[in-house]
C-alpha atoms as a printed R data frame, in Angstrom:
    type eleno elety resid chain resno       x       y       z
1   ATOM     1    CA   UNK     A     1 -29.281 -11.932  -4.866
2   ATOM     2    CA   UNK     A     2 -26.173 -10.147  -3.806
3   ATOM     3    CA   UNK     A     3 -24.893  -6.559  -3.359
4   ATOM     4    CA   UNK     A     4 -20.942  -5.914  -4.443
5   ATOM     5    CA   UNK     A     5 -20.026  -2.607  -2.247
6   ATOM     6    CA   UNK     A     6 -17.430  -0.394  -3.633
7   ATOM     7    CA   UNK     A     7 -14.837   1.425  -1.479
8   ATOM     8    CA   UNK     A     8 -12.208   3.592  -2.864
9   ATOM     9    CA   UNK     A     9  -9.786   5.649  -1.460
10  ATOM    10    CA   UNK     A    10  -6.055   7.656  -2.332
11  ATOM    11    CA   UNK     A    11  -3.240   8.935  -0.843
12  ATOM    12    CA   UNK     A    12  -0.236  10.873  -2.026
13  ATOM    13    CA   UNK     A    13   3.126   9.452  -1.070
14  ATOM    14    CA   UNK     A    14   6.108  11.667  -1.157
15  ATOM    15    CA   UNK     A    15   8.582   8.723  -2.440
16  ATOM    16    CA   UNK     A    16   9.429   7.789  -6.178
17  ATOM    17    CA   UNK     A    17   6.579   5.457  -8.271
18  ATOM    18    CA   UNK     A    18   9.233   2.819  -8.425
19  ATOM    19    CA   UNK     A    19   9.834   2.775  -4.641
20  ATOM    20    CA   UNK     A    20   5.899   2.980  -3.788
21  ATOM    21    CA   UNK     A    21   5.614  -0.002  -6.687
22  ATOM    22    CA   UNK     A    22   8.162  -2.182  -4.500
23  ATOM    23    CA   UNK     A    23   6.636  -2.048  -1.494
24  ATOM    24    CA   UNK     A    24   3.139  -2.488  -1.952
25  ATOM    25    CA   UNK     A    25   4.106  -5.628  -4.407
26  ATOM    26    CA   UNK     A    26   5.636  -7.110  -1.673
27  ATOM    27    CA   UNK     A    27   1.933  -8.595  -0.669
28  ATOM    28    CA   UNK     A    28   3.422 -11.040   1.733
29  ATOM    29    CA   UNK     A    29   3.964  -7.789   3.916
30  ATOM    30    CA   UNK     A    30   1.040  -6.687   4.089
31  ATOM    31    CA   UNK     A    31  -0.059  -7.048   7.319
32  ATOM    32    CA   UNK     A    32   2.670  -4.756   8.646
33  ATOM    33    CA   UNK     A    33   0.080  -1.549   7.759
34  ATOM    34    CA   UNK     A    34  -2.764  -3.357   6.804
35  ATOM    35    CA   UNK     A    35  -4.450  -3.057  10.190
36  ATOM    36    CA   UNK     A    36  -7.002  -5.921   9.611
37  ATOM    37    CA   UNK     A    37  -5.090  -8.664   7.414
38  ATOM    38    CA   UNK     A    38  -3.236 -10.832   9.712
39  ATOM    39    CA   UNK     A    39  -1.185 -12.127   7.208
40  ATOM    40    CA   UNK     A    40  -0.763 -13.235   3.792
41  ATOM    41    CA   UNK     A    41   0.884 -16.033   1.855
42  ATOM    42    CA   UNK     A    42   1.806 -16.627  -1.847
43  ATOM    43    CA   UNK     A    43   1.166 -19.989  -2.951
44  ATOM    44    CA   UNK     A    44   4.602 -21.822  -4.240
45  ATOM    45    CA   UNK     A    45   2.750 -23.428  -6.988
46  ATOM    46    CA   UNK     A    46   1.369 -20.454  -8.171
47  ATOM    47    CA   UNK     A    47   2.638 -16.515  -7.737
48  ATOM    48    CA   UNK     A    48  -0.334 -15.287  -8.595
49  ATOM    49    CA   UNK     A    49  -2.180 -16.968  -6.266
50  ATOM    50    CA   UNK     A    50  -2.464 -15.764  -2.351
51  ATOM    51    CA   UNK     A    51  -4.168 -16.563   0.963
52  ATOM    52    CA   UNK     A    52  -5.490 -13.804   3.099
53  ATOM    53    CA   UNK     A    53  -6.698 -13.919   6.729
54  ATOM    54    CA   UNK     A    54  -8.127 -10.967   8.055
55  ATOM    55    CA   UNK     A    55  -9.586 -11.101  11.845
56  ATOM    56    CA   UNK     A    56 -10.718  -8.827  14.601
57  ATOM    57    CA   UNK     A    57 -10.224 -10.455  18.031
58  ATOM    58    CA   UNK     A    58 -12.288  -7.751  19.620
59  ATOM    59    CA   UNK     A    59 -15.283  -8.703  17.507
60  ATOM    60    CA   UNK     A    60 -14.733 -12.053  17.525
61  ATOM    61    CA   UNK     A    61 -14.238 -13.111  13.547
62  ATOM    62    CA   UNK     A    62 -12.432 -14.060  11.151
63  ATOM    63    CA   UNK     A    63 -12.207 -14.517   7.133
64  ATOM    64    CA   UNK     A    64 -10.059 -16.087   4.891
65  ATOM    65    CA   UNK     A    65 -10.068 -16.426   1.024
66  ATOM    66    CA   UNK     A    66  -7.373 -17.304  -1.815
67  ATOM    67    CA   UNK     A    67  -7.090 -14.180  -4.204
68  ATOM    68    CA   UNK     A    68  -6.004 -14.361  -7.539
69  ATOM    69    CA   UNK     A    69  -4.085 -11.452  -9.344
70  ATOM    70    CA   UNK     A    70  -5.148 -10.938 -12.694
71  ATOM    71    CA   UNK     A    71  -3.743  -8.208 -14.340
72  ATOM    72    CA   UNK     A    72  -0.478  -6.298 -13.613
73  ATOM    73    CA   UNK     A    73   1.005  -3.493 -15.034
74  ATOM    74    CA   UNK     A    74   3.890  -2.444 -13.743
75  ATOM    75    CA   UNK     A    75   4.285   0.623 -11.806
76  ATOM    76    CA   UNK     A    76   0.462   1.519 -12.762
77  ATOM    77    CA   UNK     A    77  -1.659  -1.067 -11.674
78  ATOM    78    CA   UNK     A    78  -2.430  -4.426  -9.491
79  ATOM    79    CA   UNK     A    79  -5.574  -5.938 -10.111
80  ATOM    80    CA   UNK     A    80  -7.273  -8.915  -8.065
81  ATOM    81    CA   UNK     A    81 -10.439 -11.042  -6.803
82  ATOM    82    CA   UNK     A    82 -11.091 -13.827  -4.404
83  ATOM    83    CA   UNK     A    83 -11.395 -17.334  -6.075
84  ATOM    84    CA   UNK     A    84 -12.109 -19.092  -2.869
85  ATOM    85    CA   UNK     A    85 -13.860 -17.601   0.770
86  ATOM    86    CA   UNK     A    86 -14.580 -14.219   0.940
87  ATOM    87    CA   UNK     A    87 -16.060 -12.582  -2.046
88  ATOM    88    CA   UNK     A    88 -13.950 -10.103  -2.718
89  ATOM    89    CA   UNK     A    89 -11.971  -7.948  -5.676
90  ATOM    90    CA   UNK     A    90 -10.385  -4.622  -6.803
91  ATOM    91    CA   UNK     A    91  -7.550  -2.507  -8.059
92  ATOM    92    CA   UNK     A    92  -4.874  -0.447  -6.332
93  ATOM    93    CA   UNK     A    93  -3.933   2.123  -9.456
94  ATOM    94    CA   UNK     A    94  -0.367   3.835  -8.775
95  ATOM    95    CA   UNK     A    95   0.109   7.779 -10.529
96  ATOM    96    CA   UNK     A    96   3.558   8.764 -11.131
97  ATOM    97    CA   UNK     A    97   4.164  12.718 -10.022
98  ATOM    98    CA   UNK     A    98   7.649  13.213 -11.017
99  ATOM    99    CA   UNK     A    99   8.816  12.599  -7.123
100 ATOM   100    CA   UNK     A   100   5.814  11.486  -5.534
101 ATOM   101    CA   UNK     A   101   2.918   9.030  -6.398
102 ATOM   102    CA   UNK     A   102  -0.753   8.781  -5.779
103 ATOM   103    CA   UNK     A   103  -1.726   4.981  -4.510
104 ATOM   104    CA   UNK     A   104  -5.602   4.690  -4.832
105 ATOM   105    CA   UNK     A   105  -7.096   1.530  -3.523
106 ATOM   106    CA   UNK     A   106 -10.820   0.339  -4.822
107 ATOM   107    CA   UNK     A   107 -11.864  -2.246  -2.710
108 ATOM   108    CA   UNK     A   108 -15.428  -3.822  -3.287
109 ATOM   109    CA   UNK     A   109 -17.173  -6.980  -1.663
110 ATOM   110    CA   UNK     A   110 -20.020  -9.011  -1.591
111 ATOM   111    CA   UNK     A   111 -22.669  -9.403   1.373
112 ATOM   112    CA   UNK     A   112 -26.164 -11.322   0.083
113 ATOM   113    CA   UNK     A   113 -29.122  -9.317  -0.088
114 ATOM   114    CA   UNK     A   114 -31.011  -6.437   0.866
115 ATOM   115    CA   UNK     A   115 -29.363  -6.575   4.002
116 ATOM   116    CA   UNK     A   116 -25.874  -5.225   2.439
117 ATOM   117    CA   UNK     A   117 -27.888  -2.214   1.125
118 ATOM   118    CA   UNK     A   118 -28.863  -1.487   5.012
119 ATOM   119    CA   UNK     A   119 -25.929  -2.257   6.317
120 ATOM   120    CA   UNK     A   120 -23.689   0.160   4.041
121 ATOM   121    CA   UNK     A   121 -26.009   2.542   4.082
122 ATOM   122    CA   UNK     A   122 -26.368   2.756   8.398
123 ATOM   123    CA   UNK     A   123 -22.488   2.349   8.828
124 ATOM   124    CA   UNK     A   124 -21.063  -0.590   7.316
125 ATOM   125    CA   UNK     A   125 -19.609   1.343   4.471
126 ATOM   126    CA   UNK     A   126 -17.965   5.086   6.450
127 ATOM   127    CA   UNK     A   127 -16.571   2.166   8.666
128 ATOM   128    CA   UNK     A   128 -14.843   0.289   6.145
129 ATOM   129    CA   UNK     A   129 -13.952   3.509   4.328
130 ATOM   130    CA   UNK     A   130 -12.335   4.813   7.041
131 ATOM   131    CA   UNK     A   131 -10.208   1.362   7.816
132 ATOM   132    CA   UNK     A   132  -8.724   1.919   4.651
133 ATOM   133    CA   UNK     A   133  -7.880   5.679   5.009
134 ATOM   134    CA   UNK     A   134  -6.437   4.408   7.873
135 ATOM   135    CA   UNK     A   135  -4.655   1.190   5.938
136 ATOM   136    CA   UNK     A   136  -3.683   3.891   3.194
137 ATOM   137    CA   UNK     A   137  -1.835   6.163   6.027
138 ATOM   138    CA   UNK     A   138  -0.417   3.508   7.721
139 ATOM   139    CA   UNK     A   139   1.143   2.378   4.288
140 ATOM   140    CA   UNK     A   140   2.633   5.943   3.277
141 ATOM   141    CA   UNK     A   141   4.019   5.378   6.883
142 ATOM   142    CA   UNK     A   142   5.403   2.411   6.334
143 ATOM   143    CA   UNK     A   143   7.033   3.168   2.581
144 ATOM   144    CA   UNK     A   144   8.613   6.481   4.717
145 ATOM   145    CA   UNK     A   145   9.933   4.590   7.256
146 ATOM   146    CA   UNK     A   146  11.434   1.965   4.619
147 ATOM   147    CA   UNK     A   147  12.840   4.456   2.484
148 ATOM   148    CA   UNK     A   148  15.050   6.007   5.292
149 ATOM   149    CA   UNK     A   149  16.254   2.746   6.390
């Protein structure tokens, strides 16, 4: 038996939706604001295919998959989930406000058991919550700096 754990969080970014769109596309860069992905890489036989490594040398680990994406719709919508490695899926959703955009990110994974319950419960989930608030920032950041450049 498994448990899938949900995570979702937003952020408003003061650029244009088609700006904010280009950006986060651009999966490959990722890893510039994603503060856990060490990189990712689109598969030349198949764009809709990618592999993801995501470590934390102070812990010690590391996890890769291959993520397919889905379902697109431009300027409103990415949807993926692992294929291979890590169980993983979601949606980042995009909001156009005339100026600025909303990005909201739903991650959710898989850990086996009752022991996902306990772990999310005691601090597995505020901890991965908060890593992507922190991701989110980091990426409104990021589309900022971009955008002046």
């Amino acid at each position: 038996m498994s448990n899938w754990l949900e995570h979702s969080v937003q952020i408003e970014i003061p650029l244009p939706i088609d700006r904010v769109w280009e950006l986060w596309s651009d999966i490959e860069n990722m890893s510039e604001w994603m503060g856990w992905i060490d990189s990712v890489e689109i598969l030349p036989e198949d764009p809709d295919l990618s592999r993801w490594k995501l470590s934390e040398r102070r812990l010690n680990f590391e996890f890769t998959w291959l993520s397919r994406i889905y379902r697109v719709v431009p300027h409103q919508l990415i949807q993926w989930e692992s294929v291979d490695g890590l169980p993983n899926r979601g949606a980042v959703r995009f909001y156009d406000r005339k100026g600025s955009s909303i990005v909201r990110l739903s991650i959710a994974y898989d850990i086996p058991g009752i022991v996902g319950k306990i772990l999310d419960r005691l601090f597995l989930g505020q901890f991965v919550e908060a890593s992507i608030r922190a991701d989110m920032e980091r990426f409104r950041d990021y589309a900022l700096a971009a955008s002046r450049n």
